[in-house]
Residue frames relative to the residue before (quaternion, step in Angstrom):
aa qw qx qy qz dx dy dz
X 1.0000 0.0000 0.0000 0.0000 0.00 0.00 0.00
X 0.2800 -0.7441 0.5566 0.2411 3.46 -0.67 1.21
X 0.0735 0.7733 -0.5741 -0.2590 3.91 -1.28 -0.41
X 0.3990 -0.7469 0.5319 -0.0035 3.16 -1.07 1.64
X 0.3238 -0.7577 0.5386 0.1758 3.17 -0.92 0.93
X 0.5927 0.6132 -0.1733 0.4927 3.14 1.49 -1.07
X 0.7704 0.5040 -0.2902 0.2613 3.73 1.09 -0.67
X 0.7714 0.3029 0.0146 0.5594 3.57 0.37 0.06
X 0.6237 -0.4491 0.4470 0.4578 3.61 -1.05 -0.65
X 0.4287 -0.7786 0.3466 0.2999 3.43 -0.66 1.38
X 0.3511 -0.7105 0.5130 0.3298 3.31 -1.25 0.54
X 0.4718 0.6606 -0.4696 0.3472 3.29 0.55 0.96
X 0.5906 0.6731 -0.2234 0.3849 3.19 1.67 -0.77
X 0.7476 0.2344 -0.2450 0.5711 3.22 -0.48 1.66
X 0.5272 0.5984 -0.3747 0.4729 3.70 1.26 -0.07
X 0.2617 -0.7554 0.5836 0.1424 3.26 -1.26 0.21
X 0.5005 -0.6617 0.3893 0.4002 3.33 -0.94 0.77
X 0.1195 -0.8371 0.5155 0.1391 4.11 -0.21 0.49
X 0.7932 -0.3946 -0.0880 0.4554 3.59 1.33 0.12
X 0.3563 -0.7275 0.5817 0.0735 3.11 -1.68 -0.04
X 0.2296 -0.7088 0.6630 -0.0730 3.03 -1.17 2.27
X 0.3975 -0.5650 0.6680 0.2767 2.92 -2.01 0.39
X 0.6693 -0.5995 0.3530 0.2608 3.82 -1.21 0.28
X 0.4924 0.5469 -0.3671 0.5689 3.11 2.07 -0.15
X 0.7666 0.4346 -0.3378 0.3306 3.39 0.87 -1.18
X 0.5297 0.4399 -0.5117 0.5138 3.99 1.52 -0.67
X 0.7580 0.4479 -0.4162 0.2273 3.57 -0.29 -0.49
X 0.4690 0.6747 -0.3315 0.4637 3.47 1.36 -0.13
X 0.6403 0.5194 -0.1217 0.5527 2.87 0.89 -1.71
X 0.6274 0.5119 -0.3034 0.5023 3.70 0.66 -0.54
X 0.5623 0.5722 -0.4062 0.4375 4.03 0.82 -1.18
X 0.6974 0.6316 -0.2128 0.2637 2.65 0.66 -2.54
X 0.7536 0.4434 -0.2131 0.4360 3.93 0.83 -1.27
X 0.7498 0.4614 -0.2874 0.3772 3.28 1.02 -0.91
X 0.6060 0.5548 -0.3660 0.4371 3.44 1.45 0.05
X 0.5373 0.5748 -0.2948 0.5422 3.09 1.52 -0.42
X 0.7801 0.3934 -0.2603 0.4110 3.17 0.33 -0.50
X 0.5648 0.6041 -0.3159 0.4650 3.48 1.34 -0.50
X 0.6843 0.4358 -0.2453 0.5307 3.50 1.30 -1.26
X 0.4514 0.5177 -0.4166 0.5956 3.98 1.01 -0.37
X 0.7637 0.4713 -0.3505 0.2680 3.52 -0.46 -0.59
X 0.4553 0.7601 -0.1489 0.4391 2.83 1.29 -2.14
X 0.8683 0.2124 0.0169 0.4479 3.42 0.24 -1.93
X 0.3931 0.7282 -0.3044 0.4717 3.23 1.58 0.13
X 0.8563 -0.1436 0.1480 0.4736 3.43 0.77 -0.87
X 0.4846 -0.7076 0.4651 0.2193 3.32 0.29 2.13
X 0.9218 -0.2337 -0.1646 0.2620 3.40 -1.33 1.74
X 0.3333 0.7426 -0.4841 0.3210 2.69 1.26 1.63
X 0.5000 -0.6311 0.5247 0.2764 3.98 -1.45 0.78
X 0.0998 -0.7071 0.6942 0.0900 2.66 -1.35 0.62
X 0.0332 -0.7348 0.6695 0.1033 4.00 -0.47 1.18
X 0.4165 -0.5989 0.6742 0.1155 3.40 -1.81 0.69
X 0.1404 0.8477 -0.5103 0.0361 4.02 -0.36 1.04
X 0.0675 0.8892 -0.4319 0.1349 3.29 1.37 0.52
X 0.8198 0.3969 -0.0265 0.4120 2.92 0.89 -1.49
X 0.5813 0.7386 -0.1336 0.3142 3.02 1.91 -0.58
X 0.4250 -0.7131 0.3783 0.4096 3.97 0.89 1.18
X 0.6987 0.5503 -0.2240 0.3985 3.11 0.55 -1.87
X 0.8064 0.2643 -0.0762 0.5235 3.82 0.74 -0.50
X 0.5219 0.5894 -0.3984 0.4706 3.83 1.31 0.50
X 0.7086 0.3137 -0.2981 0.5573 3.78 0.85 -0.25
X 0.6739 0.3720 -0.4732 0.4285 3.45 0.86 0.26
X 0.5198 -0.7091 0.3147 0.3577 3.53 1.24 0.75
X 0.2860 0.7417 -0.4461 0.4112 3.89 1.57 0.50
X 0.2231 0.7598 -0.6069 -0.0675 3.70 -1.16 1.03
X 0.6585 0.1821 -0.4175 0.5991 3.44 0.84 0.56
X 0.3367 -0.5743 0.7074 0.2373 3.25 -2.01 0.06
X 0.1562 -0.6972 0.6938 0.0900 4.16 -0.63 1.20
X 0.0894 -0.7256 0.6823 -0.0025 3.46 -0.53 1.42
X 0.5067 0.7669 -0.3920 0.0388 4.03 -0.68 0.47
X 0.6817 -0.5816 0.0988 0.4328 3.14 -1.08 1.59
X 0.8892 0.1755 -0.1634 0.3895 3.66 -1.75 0.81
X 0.7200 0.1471 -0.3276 0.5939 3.38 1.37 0.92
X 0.6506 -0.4861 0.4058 0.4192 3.42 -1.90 0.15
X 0.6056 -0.4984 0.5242 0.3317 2.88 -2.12 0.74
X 0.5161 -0.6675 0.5048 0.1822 3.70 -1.43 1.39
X 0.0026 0.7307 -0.6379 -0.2433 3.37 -0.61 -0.37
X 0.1334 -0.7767 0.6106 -0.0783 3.63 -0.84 1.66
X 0.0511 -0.8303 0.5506 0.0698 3.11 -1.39 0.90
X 0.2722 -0.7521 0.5748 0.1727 3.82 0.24 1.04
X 0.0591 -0.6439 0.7628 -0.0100 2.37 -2.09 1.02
X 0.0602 -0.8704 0.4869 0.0398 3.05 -0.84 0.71
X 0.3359 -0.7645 0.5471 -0.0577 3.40 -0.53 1.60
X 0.0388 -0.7877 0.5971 0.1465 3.57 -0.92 1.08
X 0.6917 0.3787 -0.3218 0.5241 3.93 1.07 -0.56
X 0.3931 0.8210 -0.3844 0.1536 3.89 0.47 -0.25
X 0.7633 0.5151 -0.1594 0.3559 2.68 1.01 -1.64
X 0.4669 0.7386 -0.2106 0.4383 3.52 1.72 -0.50
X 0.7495 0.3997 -0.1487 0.5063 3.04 1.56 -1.59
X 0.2948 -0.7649 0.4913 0.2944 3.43 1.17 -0.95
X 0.5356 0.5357 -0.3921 0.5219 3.46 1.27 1.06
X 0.4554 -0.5727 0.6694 0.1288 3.38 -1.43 -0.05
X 0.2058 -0.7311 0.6477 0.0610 3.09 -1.01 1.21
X 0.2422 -0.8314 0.4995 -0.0228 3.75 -0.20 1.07
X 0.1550 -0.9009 0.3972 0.0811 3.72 0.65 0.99
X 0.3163 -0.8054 0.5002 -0.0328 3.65 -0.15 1.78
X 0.8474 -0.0434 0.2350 0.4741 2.66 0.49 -1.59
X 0.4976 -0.7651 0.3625 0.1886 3.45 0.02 2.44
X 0.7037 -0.1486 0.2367 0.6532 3.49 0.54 -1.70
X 0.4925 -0.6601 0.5626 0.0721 3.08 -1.49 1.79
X 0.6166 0.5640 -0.3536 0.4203 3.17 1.14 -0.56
X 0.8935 -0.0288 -0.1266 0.4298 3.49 0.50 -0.72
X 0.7206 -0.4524 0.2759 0.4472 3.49 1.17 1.27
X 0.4201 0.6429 -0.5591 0.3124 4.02 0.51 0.32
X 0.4960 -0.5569 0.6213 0.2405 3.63 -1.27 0.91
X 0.4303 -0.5767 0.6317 0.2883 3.50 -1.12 1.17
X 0.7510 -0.5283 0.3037 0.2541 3.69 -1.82 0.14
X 0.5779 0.5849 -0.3180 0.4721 2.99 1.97 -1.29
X 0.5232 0.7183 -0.3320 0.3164 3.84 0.92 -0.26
X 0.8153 0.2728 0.1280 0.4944 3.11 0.95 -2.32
X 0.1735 0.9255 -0.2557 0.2188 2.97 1.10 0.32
X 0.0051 -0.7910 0.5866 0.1735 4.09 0.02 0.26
X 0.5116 0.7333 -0.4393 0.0870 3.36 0.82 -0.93
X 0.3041 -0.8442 0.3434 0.2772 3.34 -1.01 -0.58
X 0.6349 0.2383 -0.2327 0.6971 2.38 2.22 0.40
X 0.1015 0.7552 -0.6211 -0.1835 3.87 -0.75 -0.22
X 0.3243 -0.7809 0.5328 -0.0325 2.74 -1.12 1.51
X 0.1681 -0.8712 0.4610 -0.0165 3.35 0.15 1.76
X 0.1399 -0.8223 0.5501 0.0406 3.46 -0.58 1.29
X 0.3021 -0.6971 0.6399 0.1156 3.50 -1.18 1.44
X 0.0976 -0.8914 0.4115 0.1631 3.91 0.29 1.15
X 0.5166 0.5881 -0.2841 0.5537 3.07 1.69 -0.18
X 0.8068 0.2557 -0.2656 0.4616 3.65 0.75 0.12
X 0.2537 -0.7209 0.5463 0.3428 3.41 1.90 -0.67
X 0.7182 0.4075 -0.5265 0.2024 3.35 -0.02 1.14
X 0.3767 -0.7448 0.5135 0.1994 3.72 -0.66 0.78
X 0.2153 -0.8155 0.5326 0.0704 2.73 -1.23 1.14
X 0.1127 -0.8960 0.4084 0.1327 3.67 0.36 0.45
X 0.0344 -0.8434 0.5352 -0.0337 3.58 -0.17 1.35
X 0.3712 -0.5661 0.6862 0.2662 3.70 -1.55 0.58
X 0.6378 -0.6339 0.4298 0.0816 2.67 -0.84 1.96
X 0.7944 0.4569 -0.0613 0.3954 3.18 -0.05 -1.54
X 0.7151 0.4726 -0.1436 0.4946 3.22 0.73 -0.88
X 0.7652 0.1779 -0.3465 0.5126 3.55 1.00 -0.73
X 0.3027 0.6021 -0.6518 0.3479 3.76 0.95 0.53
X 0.7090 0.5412 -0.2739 0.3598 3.52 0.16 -1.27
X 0.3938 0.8017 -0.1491 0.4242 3.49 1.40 -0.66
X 0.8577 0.2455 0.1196 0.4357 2.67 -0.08 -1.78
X 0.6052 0.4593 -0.3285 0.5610 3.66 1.41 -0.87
X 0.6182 0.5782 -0.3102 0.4328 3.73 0.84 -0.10
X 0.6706 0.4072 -0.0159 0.6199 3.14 1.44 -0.85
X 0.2479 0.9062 -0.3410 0.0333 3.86 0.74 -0.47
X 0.7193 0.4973 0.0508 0.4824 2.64 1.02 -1.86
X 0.6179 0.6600 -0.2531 0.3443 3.43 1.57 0.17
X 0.6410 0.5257 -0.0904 0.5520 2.82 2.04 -1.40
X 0.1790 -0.7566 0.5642 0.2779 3.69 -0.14 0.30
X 0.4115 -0.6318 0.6059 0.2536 3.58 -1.80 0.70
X 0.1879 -0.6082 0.7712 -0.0034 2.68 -2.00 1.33
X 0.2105 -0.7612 0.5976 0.1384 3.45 -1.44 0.89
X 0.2984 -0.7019 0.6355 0.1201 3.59 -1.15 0.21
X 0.1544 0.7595 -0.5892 -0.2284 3.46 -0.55 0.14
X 0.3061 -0.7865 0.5178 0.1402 3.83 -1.38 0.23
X 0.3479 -0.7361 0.5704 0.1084 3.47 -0.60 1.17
X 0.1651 -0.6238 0.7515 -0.1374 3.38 -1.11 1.88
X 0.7998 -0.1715 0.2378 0.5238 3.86 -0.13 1.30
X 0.8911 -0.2794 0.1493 0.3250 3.11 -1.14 -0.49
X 0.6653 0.4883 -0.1846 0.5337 3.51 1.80 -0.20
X 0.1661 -0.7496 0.6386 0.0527 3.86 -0.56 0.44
X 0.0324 -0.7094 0.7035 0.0278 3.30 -1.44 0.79
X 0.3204 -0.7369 0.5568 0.2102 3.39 -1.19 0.72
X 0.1711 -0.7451 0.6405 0.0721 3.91 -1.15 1.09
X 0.2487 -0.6620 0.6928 0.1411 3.93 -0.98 1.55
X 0.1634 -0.7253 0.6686 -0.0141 2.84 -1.52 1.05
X 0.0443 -0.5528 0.7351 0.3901 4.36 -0.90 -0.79
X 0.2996 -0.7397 0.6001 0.0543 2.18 -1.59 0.54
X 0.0655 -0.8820 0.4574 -0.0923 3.55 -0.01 1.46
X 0.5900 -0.6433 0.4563 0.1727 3.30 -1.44 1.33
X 0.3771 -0.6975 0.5270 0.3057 4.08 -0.13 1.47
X 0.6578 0.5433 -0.4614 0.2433 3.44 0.15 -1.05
X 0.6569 0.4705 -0.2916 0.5119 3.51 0.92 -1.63
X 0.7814 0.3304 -0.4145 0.3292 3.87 -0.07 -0.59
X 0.4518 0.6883 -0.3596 0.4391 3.68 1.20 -0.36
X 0.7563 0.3048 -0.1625 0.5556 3.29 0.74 -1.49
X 0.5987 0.4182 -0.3566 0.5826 4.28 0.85 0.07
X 0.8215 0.2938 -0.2781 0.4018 3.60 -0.17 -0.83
X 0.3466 -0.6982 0.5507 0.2984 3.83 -0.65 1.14
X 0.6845 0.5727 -0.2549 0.3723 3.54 -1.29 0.46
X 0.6337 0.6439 -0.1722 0.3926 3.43 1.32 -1.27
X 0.1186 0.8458 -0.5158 0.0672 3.74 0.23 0.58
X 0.2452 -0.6583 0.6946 0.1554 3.67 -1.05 0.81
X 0.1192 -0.6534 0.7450 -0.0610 3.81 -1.44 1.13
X 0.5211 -0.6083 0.5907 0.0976 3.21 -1.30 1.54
X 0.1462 0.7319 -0.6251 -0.2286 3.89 -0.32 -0.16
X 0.7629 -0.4944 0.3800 0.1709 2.95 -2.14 0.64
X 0.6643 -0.6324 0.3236 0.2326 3.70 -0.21 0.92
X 0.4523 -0.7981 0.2771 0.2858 3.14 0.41 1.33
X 0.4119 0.6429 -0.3253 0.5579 3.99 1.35 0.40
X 0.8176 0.0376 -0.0159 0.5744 3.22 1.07 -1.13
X 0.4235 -0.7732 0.4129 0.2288 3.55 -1.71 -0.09
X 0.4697 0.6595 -0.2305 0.5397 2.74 1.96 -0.47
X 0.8111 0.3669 -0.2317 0.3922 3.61 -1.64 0.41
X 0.4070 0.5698 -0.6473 0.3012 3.86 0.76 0.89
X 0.3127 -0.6702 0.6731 0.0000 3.10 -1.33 1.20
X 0.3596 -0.6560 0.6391 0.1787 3.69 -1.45 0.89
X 0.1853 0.8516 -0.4825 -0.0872 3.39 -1.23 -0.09
């Protein structure tokens, strides 16, 4: 699915800007989830891999940053988000649209993964969603969720990223598969709880 700024009435009209990150602070925020999630997994399933492909060409346009290798099933493809004001709101930011500036599809779009594993860092809890499944979801449902944009300053330049912006509780409790994980106090590792 392509999205077009250029087609139609914008879907920006009537939105408000709700906030603004520097690139030190999304990438932090980014570390911060993907270690979490790496150690969740890890402990998630007894002699399972966990591969890191961020960086990997071959695995950056399919929107894919870990690889879940484990025994007697297929390798996952997972894609982490990591959210620092969400958890407050009790919503998901759902990335449409990467950069407004030059027309890029947000991640929740292009995705291969098969899971994204959405981290509330402000609560430590992980939400692990089937990718696929809650795209379909949500494109069915679209027009419900209203779009919020962010924009993020890279030095002297700032781009702006449209998101919807969708209530966890309601897709958790609609989308089969969808599971919300407590994580363990950052002091300790022990004690994540599902729920």
């Amino acid at each position: 699915m392509r999205w077009s700024l250029d087609s139609g009435p914008s879907p920006l009209e009537g939105q408000t800007v709700a906030r603004a990150y520097s690139m030190q602070a999304v990438q932090h925020a980014a570390a911060r989830a993907v270690e979490l999630v790496r150690a969740f997994l890890l402990a998630e399933v007894a002699g399972s891999r966990v591969h890191d492909v961020q960086d990997d060409p071959r695995f950056q346009h399919r929107g894919v940053d870990l690889l879940w290798e484990h025994p007697g099933s297929d390798v996952l493809g997972v894609e982490v988000k990591g959210d620092r004001q969400g958890g407050r709101r009790g919503t998901y930011f759902l990335e449409l649209v990467s950069n407004a500036e030059k027309d890029t599809p947000g991640c929740f779009l292009y995705s291969r993964a098969d899971l994204l594993a959405y981290v509330f860092l402000d609560r430590r809890e992980l939400h692990l969603l089937p990718l696929p499944a809650v795209r379909e979801w949500f494109l069915a449902r679209s027009s419900e969720f209203p779009l919020r944009q962010a924009r993020t300053r890279v030095g002297p330049l700032r781009y702006t990223t449209v998101g919807a912006s969708v209530p966890s509780r309601r897709l958790l409790s609609e989308v089969a598969g969808a599971r919300r994980v407590e994580l363990a106090p950052a002091a300790s590792s022990a004690g994540q709880t599902a729920r």
